[in-house]
N, C-alpha and C positions, 0 to 999 in steps of 0.2 A: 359267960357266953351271952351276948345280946341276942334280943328277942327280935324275931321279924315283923314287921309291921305287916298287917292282912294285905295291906294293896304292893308287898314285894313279891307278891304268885300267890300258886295257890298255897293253900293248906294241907295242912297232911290229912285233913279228910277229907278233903276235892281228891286228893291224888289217890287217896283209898280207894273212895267211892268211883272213882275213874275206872282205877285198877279192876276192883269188881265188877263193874258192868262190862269189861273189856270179857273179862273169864265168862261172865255167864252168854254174854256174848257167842263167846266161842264153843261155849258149851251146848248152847242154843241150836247152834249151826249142824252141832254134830249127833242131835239127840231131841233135837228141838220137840216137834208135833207128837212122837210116844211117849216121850214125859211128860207131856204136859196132857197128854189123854189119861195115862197111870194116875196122874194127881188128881186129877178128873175124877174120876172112877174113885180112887182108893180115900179120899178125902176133901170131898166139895166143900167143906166147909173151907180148908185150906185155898183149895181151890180160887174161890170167892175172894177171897183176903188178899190175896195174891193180885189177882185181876184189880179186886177197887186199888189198892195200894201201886199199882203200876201207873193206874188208870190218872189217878192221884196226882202222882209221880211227875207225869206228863202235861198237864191241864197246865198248868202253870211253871212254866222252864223259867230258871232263874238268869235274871236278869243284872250284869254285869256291872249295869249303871243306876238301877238300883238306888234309892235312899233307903229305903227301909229297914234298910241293916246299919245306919250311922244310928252314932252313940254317943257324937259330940258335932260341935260345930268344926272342929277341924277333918272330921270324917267326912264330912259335909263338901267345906270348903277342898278337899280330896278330891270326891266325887266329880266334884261341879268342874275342876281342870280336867281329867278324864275325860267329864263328855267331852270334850273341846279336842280331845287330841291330845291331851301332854301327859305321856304315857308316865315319868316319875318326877312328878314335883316334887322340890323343895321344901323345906320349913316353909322359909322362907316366902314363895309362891300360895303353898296353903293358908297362910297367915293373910296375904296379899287379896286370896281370893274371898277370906271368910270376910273380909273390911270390906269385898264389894256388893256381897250378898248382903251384908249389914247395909251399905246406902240403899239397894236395891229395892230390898222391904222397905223402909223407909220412905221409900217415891211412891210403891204400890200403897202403902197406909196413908199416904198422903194425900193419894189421888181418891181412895174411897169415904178420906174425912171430906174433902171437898165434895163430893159426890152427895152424900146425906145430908153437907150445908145446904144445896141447891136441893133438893127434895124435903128440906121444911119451909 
């Protein structure tokens, strides 16, 4: 069985993780403010943990376009079609796009070698 590449959906713990906020969700809805008084009451430490860990949770929503999770230059050159819109590149195109990000830096390092010739 071949493996799915991360950028063909999600993962089965996006879809978990999905899945659960959906329930507690709904759990929320139906039971919401006396549970969460009960846990209150019955266990602030838990309490506590809960809140920062939501708190957490929230402060920084993950970001789809994202580099921080590449692991190679082709996760990269991935990404970089994505922002653009091209929702499933090619080898082909990934390859295409890491060769522009290669000249790309090469013009930025070029322009800051120039830059500190003129500043001696």
């Amino acid at each position: 069985m071949a493996r799915r590449r991360k950028s063909e959906g999600k993962s089965l713990r996006d879809k978990l993780s999905q899945d659960l906020l959906a329930a507690v969700q709904n759990d929320f809805a139906s039971n919401g403010v006396a549970a969460i008084e009960k846990l209150r009451q019955v266990s602030p430490a838990k309490y506590g943990e809960l809140v920062s860990k939501l708190v957490a949770g929230t402060a920084d929503p993950a970001d789809p376009l994202s580099f921080k999770d590449c692991q190679s230059m082709t996760d990269i050159g991935r990404k970089l079609l994505l922002s653009v819109g091209y929702e499933s590149p090619s080898d082909e195109a990934v390859t295409a796009a890491v060769e522009a990000n290669d000249r790309f830096v090469a013009e930025l390092e070029a322009i800051a070698a120039n830059e500190k010739a003129l500043q001696k």
